[in-house]
PDB file of N, CA, C and O in Angstrom, chain B, residues numbered from 101:
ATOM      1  N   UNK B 101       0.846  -1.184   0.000  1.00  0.00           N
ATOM      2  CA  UNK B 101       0.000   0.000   0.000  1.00  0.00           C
ATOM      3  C   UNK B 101       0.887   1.241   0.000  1.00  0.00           C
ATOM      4  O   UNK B 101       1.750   1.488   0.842  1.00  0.00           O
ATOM      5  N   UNK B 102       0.655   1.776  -0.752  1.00  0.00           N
ATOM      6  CA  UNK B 102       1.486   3.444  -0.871  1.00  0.00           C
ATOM      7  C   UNK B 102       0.693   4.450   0.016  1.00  0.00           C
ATOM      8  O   UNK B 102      -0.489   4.343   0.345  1.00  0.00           O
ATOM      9  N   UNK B 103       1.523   5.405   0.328  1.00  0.00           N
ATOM     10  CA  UNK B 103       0.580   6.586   1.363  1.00  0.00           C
ATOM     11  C   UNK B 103      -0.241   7.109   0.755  1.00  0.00           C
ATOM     12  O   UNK B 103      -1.143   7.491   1.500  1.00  0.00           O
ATOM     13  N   UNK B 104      -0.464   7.416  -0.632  1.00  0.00           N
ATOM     14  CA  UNK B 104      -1.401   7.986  -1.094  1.00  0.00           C
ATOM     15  C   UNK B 104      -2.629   7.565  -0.716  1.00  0.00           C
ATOM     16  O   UNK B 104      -3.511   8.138  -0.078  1.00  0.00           O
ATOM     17  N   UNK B 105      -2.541   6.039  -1.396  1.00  0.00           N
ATOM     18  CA  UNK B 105      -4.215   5.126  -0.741  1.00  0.00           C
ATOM     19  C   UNK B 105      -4.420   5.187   0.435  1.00  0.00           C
ATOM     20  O   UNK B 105      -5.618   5.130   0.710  1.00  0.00           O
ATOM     21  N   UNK B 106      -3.287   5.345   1.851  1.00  0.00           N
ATOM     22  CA  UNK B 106      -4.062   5.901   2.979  1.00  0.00           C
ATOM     23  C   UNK B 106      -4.719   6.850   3.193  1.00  0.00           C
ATOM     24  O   UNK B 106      -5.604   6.831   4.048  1.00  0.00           O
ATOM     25  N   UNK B 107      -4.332   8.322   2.179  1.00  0.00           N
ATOM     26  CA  UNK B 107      -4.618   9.313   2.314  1.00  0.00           C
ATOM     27  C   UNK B 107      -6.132   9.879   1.719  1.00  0.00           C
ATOM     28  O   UNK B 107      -7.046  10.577   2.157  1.00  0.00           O
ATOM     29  N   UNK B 108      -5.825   9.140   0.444  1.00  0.00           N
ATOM     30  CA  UNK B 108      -7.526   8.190  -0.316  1.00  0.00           C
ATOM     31  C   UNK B 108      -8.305   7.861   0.380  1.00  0.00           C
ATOM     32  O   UNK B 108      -9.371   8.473   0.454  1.00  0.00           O
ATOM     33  N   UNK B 109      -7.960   6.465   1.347  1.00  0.00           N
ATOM     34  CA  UNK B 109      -8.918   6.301   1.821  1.00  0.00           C
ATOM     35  C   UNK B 109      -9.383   6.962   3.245  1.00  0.00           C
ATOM     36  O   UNK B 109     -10.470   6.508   3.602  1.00  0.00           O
ATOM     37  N   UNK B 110      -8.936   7.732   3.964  1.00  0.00           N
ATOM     38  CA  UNK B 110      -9.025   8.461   5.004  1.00  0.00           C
ATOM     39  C   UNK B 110     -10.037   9.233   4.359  1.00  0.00           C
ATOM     40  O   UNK B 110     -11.200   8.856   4.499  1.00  0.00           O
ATOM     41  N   UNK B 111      -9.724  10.551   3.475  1.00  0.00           N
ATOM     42  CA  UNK B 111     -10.296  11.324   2.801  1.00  0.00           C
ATOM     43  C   UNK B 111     -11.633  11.223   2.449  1.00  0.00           C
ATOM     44  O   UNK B 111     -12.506  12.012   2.811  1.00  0.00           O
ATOM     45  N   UNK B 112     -11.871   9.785   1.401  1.00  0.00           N
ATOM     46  CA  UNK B 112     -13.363   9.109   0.926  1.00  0.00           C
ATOM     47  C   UNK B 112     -14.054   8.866   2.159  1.00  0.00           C
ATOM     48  O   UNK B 112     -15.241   9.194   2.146  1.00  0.00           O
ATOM     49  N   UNK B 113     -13.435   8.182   3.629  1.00  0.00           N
ATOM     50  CA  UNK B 113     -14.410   7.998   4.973  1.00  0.00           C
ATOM     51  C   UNK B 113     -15.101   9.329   5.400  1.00  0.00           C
ATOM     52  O   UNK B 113     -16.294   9.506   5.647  1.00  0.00           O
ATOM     53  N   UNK B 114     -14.265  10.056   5.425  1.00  0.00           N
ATOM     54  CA  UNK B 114     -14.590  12.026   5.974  1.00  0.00           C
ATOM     55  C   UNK B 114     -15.826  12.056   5.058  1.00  0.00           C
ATOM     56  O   UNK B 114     -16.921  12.510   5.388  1.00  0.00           O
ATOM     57  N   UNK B 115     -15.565  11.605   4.060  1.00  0.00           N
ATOM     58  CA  UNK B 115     -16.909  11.923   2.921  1.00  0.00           C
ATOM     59  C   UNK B 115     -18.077  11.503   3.537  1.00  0.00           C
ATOM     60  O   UNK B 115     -19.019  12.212   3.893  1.00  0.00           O
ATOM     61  N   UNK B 116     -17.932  10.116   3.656  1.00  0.00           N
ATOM     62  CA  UNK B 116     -18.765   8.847   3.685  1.00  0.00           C
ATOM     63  C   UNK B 116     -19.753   9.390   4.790  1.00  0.00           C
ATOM     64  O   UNK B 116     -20.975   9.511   4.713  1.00  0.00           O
ATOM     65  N   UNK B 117     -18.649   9.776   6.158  1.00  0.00           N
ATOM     66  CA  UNK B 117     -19.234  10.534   7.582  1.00  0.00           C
ATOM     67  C   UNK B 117     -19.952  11.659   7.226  1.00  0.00           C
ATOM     68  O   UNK B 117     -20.745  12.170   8.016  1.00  0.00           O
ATOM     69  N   UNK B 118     -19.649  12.334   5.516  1.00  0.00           N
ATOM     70  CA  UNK B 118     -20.440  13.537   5.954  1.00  0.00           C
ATOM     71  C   UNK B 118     -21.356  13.088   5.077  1.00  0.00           C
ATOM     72  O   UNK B 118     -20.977  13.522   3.989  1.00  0.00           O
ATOM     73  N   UNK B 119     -22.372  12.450   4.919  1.00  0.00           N
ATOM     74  CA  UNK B 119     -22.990  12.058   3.980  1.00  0.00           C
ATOM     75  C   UNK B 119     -22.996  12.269   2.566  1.00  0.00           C
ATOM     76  O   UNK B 119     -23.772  12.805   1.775  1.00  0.00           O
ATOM     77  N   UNK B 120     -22.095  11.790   2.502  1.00  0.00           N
ATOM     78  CA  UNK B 120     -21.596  11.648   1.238  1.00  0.00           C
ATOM     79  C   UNK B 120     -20.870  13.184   0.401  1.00  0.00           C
ATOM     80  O   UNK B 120     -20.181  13.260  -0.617  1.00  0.00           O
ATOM     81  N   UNK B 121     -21.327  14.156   1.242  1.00  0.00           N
ATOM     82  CA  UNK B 121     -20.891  15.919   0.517  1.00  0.00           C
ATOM     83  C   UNK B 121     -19.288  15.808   0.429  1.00  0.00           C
ATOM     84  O   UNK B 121     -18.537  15.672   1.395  1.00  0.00           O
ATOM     85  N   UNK B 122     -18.929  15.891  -0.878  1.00  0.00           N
ATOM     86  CA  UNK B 122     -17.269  15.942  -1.004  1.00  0.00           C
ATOM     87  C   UNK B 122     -16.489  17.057   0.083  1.00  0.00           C
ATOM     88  O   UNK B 122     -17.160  18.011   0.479  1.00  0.00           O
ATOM     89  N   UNK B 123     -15.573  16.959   0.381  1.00  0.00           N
ATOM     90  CA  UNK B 123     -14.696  17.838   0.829  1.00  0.00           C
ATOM     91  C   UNK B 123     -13.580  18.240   0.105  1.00  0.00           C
ATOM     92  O   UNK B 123     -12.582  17.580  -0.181  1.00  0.00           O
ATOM     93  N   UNK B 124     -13.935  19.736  -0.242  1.00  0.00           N
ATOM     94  CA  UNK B 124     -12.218  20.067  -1.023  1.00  0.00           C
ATOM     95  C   UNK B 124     -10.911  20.108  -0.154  1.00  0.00           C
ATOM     96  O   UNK B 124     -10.828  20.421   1.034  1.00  0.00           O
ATOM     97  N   UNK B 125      -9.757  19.664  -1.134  1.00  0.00           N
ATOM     98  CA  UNK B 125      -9.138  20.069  -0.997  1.00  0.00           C
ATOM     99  C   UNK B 125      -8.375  21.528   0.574  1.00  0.00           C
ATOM    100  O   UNK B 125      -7.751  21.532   1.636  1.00  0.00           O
ATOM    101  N   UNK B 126      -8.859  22.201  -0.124  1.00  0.00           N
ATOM    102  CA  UNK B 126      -8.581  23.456   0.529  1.00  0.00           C
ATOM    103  C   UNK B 126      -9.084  23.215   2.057  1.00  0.00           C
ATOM    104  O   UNK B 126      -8.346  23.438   3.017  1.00  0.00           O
ATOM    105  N   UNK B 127     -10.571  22.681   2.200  1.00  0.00           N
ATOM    106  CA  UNK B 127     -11.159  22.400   3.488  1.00  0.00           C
ATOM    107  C   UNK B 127     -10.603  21.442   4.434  1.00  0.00           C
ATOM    108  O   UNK B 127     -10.542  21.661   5.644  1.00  0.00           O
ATOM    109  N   UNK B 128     -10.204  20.395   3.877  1.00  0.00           N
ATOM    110  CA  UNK B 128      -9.372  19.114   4.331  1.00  0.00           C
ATOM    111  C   UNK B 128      -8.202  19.761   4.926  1.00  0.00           C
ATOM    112  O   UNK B 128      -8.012  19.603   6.132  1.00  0.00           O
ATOM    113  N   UNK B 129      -7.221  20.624   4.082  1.00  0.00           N
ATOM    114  CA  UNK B 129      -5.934  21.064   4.717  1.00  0.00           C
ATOM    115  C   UNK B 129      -6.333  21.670   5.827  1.00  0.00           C
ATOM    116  O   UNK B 129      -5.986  21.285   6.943  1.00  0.00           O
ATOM    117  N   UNK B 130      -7.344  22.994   5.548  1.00  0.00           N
ATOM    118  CA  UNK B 130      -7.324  23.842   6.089  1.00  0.00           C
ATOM    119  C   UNK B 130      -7.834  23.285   7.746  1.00  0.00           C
ATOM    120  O   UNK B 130      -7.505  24.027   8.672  1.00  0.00           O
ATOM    121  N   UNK B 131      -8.686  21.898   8.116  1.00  0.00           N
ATOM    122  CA  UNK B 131      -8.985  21.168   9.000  1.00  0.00           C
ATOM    123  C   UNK B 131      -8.025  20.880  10.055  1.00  0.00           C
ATOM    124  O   UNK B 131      -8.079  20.893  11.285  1.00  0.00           O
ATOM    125  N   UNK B 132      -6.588  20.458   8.669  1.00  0.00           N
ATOM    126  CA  UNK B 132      -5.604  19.535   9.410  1.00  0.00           C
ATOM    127  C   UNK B 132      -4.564  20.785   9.935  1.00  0.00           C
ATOM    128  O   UNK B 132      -3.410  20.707  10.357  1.00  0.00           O
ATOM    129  N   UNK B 133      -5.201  21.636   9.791  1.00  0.00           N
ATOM    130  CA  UNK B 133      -3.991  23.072  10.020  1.00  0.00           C
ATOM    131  C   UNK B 133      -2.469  23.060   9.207  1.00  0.00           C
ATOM    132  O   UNK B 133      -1.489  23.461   9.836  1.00  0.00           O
ATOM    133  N   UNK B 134      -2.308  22.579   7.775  1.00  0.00           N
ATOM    134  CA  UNK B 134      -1.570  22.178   7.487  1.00  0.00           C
ATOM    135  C   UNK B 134      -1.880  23.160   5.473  1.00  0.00           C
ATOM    136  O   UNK B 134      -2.916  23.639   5.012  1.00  0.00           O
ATOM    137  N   UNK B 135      -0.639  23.077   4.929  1.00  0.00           N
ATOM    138  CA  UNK B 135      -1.285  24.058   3.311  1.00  0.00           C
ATOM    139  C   UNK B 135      -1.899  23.016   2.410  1.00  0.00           C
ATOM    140  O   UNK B 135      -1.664  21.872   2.799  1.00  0.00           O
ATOM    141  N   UNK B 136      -2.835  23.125   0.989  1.00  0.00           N
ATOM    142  CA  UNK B 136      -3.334  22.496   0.666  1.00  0.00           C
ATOM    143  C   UNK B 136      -2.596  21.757   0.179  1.00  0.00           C
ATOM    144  O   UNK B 136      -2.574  20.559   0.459  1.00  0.00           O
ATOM    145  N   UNK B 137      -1.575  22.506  -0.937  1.00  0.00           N
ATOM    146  CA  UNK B 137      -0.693  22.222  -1.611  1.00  0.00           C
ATOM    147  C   UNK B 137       0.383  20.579  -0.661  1.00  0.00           C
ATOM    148  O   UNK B 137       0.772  19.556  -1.224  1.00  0.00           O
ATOM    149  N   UNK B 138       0.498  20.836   0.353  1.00  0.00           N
ATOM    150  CA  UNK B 138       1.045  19.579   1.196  1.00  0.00           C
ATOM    151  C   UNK B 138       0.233  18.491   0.877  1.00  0.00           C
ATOM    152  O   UNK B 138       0.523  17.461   0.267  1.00  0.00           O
ATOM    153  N   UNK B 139      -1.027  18.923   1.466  1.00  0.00           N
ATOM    154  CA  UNK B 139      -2.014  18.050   1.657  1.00  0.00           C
ATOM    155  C   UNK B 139      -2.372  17.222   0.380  1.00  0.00           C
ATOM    156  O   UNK B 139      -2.512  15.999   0.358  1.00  0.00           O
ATOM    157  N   UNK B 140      -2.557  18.482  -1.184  1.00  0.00           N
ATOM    158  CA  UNK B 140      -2.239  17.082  -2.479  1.00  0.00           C
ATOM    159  C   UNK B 140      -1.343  16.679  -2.917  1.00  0.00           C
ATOM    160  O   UNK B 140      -1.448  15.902  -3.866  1.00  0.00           O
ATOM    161  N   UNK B 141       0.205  17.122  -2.293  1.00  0.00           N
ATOM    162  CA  UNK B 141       0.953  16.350  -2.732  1.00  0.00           C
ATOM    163  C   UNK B 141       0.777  14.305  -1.894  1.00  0.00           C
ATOM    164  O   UNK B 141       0.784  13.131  -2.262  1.00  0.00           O
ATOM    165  N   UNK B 142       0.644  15.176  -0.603  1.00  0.00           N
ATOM    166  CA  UNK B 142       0.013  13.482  -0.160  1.00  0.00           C
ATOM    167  C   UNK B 142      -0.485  12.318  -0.744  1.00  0.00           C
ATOM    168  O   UNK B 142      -0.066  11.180  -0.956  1.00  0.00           O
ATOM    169  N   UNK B 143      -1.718  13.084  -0.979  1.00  0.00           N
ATOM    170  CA  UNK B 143      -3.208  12.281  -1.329  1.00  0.00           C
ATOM    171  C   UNK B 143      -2.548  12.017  -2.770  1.00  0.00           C
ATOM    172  O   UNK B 143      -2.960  10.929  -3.174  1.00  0.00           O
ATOM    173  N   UNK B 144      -1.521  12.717  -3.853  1.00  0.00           N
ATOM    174  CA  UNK B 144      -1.072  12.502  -4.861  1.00  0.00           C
ATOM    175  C   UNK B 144      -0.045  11.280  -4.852  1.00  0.00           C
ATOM    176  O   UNK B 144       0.140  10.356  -5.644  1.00  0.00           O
ATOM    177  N   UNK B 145       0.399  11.547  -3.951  1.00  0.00           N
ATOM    178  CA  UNK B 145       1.928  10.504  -3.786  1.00  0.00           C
ATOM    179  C   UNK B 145       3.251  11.234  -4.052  1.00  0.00           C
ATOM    180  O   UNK B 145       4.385  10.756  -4.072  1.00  0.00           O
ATOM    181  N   UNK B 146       2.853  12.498  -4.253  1.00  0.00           N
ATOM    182  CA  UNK B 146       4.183  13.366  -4.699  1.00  0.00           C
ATOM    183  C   UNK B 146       4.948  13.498  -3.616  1.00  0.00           C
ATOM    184  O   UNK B 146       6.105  13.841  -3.863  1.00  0.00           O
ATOM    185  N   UNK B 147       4.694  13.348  -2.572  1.00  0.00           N
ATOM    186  CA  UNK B 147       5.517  14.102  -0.989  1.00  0.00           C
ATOM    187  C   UNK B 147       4.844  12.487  -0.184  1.00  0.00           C
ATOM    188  O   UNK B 147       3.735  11.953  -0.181  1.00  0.00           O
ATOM    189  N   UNK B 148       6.141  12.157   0.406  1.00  0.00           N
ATOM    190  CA  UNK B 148       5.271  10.922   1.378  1.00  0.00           C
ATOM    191  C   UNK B 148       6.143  11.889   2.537  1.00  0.00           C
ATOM    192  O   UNK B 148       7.214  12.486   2.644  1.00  0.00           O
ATOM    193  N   UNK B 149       4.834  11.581   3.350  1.00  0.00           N
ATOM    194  CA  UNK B 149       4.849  11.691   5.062  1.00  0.00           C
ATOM    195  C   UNK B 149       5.913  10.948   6.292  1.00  0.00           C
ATOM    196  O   UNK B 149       5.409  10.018   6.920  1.00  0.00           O
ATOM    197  N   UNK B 150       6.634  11.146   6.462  1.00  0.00           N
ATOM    198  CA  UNK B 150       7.739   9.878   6.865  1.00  0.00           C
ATOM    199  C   UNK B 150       6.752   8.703   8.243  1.00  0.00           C
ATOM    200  O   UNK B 150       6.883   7.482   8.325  1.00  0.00           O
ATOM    201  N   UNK B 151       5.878   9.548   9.100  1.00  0.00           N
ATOM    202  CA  UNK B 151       5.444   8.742   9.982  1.00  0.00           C
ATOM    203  C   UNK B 151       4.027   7.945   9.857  1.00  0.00           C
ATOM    204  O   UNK B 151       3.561   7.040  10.549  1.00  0.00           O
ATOM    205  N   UNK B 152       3.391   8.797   8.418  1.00  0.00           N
ATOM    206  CA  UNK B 152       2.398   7.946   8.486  1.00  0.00           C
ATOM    207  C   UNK B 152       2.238   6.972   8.317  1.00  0.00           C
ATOM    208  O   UNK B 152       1.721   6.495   9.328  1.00  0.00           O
ATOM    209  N   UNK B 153       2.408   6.030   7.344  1.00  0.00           N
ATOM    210  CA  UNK B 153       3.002   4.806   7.221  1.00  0.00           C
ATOM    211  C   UNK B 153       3.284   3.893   8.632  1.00  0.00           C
ATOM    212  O   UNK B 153       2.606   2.926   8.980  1.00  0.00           O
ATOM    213  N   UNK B 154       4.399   4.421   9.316  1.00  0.00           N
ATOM    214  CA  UNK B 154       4.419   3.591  10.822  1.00  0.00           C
ATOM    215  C   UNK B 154       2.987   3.766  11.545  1.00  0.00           C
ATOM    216  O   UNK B 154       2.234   2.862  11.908  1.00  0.00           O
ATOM    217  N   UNK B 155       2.853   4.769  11.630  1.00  0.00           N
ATOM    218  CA  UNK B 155       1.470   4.917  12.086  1.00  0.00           C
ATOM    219  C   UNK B 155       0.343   4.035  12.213  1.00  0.00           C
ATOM    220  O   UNK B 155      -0.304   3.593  13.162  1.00  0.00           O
ATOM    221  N   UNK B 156       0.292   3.859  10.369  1.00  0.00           N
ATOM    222  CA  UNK B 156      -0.888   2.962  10.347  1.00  0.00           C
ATOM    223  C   UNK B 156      -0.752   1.599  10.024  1.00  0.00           C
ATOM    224  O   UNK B 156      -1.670   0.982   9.486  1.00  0.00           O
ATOM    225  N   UNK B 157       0.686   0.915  10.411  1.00  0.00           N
ATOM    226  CA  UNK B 157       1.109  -0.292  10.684  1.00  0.00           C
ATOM    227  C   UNK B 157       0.965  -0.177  12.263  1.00  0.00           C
ATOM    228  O   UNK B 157       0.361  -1.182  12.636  1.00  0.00           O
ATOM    229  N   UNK B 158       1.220   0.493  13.143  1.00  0.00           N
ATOM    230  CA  UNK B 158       0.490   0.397  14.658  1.00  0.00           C
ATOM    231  C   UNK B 158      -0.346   0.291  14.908  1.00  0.00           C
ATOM    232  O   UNK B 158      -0.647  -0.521  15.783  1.00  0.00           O
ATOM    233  N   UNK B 159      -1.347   1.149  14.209  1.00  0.00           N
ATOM    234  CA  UNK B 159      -2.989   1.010  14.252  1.00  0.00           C
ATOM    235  C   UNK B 159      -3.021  -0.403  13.845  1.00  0.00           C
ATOM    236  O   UNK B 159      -3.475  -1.272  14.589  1.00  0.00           O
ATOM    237  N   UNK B 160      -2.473  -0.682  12.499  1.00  0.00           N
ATOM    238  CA  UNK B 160      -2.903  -2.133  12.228  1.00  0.00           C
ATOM    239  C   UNK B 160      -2.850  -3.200  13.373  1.00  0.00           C
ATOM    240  O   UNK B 160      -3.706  -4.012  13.725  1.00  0.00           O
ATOM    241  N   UNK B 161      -1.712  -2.981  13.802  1.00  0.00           N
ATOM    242  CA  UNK B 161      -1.664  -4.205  15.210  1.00  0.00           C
ATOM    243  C   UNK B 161      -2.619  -4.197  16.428  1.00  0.00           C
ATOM    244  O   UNK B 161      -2.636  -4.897  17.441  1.00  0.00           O
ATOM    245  N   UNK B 162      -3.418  -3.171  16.002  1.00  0.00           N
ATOM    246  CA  UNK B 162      -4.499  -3.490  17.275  1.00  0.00           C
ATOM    247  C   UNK B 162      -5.919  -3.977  17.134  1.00  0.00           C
ATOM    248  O   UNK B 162      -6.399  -4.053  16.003  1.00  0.00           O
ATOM    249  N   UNK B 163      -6.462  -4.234  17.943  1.00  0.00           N
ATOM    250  CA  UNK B 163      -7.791  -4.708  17.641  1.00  0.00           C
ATOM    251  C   UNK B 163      -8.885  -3.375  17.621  1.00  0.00           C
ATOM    252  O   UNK B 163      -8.626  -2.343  18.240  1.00  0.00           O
ATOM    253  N   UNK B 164      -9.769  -3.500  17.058  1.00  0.00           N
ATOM    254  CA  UNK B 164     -11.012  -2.387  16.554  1.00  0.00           C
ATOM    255  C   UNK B 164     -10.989  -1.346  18.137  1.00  0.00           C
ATOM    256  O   UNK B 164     -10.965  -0.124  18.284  1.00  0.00           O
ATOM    257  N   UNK B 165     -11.006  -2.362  19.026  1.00  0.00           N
ATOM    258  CA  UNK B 165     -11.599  -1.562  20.460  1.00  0.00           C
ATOM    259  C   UNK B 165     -10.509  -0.092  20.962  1.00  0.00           C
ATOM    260  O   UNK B 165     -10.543   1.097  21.280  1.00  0.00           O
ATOM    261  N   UNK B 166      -9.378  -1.554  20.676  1.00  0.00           N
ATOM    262  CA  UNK B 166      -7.703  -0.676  20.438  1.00  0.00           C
ATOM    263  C   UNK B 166      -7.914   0.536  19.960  1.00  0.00           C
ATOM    264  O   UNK B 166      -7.816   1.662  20.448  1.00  0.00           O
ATOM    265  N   UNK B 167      -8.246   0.091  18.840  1.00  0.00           N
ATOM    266  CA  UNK B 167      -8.001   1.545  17.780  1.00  0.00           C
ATOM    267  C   UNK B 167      -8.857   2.719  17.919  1.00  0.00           C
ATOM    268  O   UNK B 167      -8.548   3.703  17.248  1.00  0.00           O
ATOM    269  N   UNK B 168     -10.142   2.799  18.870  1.00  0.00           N
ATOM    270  CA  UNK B 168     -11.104   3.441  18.846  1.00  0.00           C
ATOM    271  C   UNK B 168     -10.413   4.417  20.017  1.00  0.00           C
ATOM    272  O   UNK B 168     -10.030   5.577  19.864  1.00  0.00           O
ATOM    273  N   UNK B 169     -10.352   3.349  21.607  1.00  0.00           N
ATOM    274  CA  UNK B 169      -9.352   4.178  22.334  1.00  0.00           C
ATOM    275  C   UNK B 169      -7.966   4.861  22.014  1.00  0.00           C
ATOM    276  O   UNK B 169      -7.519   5.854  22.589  1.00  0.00           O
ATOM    277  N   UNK B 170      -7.554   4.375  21.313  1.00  0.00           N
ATOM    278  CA  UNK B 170      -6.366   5.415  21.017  1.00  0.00           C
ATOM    279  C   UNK B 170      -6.184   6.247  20.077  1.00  0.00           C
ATOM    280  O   UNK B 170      -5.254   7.052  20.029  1.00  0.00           O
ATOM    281  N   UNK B 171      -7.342   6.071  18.999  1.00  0.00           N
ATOM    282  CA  UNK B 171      -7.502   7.326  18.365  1.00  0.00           C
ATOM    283  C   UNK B 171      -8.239   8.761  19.391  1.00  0.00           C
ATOM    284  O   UNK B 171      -7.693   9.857  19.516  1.00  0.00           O
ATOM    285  N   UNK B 172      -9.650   8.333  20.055  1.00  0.00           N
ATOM    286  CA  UNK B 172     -10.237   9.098  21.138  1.00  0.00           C
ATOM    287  C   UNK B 172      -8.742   9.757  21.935  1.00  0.00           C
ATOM    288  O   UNK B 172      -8.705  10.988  21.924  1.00  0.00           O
ATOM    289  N   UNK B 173      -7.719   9.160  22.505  1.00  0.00           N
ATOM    290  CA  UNK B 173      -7.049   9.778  23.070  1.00  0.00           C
ATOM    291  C   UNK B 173      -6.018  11.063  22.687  1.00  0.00           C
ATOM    292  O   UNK B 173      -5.596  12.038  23.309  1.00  0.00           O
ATOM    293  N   UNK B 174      -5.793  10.362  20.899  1.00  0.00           N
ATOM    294  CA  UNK B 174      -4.931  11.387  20.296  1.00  0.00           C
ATOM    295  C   UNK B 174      -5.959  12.334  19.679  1.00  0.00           C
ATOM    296  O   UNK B 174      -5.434  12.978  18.771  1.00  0.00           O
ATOM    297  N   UNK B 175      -7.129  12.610  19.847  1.00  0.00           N
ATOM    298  CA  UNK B 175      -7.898  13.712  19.264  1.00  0.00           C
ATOM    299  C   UNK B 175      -8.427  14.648  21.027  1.00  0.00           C
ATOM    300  O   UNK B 175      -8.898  15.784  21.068  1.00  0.00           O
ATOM    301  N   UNK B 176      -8.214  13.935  22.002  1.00  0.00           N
ATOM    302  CA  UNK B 176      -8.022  14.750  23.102  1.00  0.00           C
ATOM    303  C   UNK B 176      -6.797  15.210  23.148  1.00  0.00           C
ATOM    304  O   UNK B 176      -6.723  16.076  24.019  1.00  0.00           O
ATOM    305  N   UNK B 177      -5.739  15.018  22.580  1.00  0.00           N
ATOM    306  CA  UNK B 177      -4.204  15.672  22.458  1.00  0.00           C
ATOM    307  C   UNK B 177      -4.010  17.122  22.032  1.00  0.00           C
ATOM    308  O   UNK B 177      -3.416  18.054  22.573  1.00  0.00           O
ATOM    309  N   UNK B 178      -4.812  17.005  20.703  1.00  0.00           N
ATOM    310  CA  UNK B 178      -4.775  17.791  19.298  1.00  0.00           C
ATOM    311  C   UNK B 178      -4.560  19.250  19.652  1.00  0.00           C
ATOM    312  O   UNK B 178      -4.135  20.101  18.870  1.00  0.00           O
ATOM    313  N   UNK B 179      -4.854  19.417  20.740  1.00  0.00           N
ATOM    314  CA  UNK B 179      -5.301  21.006  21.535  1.00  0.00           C
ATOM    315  C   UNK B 179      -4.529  21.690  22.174  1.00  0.00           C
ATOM    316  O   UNK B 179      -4.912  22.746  22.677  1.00  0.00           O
TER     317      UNK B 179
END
């Protein structure tokens, strides 16, 4: 899996959650507090992220319950 398709599929869920209303670009960055231009080189594959990748081989090693608590914890971080 390349980072892009994480970034794909992260992106298409945000959708999915908002019933279905696309999210640009611009809105997505502007979410992640981060420039857009970063943000499609991502989702492009032009620029890889060095930690995401580990990231979501950690997530992978946990079970669903896992992953729910420790995402909940890193979005109480964010602040």
């Amino acid at each position: 899996m390349q980072i892009n398709d994480l970034f794909n599929i992260l992106h298409n869920a945000l959708e999915s959650k908002n019933n279905g209303k696309k999210i640009s670009l611009k809105d997505m960055s502007n979410s992640l507090g981060i420039s857009m231009r970063t943000y499609q080189d991502w989702k492009l594959g032009r620029a890889k992220p060095q930690a995401a990748i580990t990231v979501m081989q950690m997530l992978g090693r946990l079970e669903d319950e896992e992953i729910i608590r420790a995402v909940r914890k890193i979005n109480k971080l964010k602040d």
